[in-house]
C-alpha positions in Angstrom: -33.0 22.1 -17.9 -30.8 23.6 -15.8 -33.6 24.9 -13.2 -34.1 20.9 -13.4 -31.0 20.2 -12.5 -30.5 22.5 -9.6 -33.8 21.3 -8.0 -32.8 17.9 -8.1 -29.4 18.5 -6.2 -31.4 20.3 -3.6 -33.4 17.8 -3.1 -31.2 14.8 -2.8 -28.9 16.5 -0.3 -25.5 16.2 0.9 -25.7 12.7 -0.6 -25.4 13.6 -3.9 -26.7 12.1 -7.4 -24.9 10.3 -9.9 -24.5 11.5 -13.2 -26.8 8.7 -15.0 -29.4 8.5 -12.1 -29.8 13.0 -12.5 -30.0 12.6 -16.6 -32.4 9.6 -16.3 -34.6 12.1 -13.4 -34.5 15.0 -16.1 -35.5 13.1 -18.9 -38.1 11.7 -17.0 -39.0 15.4 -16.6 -39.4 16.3 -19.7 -41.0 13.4 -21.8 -44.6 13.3 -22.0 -46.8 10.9 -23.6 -46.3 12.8 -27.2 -42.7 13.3 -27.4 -40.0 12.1 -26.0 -36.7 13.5 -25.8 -33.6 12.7 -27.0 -31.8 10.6 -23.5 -28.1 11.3 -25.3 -29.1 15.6 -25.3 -29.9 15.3 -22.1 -26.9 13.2 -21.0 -25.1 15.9 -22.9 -26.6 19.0 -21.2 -26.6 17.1 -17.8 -22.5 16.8 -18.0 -21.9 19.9 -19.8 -23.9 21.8 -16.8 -22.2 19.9 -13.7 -18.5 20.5 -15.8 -19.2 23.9 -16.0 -20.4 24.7 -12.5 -18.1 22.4 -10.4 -14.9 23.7 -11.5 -13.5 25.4 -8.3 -13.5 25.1 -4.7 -16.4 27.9 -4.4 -18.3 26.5 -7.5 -21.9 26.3 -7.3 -21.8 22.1 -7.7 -18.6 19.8 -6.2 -17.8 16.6 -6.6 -18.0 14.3 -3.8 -16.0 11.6 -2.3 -17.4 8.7 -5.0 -16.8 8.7 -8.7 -19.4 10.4 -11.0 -21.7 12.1 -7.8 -22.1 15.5 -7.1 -24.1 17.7 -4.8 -25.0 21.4 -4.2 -21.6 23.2 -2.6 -23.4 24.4 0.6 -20.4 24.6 2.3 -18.3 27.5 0.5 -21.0 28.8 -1.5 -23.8 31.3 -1.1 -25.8 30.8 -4.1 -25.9 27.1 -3.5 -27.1 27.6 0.2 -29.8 30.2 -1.2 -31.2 27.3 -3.6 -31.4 24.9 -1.1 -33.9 27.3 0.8 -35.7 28.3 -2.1 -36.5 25.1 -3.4 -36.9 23.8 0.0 -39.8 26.6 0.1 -41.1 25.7 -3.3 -41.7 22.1 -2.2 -43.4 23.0 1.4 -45.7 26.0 1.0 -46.6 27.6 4.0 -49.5 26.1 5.4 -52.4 28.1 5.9 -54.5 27.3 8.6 -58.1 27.2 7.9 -60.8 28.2 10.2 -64.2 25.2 10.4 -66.7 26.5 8.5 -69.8 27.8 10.2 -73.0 25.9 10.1 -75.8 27.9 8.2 -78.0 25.2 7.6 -81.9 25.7 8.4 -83.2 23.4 11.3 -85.8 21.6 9.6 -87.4 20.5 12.3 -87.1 22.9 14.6 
């Protein structure tokens, strides 16, 4: 869950997330169409997880300006800037370019 979380907060930026809207993306995550996870362990998990890691200045998460949001600390952390590029990576693959196939047909009436 927490790989979950991290990618999220990568994703939405320097905006930042609220704490409902990133538990209801997680959840969303992880149920399928056989089980369903509990919505209060993940609430749970999401708040223990953004408590833990948003405690200092140089924390890995900060709060921001409104009530409840919180971001990647880009600005006085290393680890949070590395993320960013990683999952930035993960979501756009290098594209490889691909060369037009050559024609081999036979000329049937030729």
């Amino acid at each position: 869950m927490e790989r979950q979380i991290l990618q999220i907060l990568s994703a939405v930026g320097q905006h930042g997330i609220s704490v409902h809207a990133l538990t209801m993306h997680v959840y969303n995550m992880n149920a399928t169409f056989f089980s369903q996870p509990d919505l209060n362990d993940i609430r749970n998990g999401v708040r223990r997880f953004l408590l833990k890691n948003s405690k200092s200045d140089s924390s890995l998460i900060e709060r921001t300006e409104r009530r409840g949001v919180y971001r990647l600390n880009t600005a006085h952390n290393a680890d949070a800037r590395q993320l960013m590029l990683e999952f930035h990576e993960e979501k756009h693959p290098e594209e490889k370019e691909e060369k037009p196939k050559e024609d081999l047909s036979l000329d049937l009436f030729g």
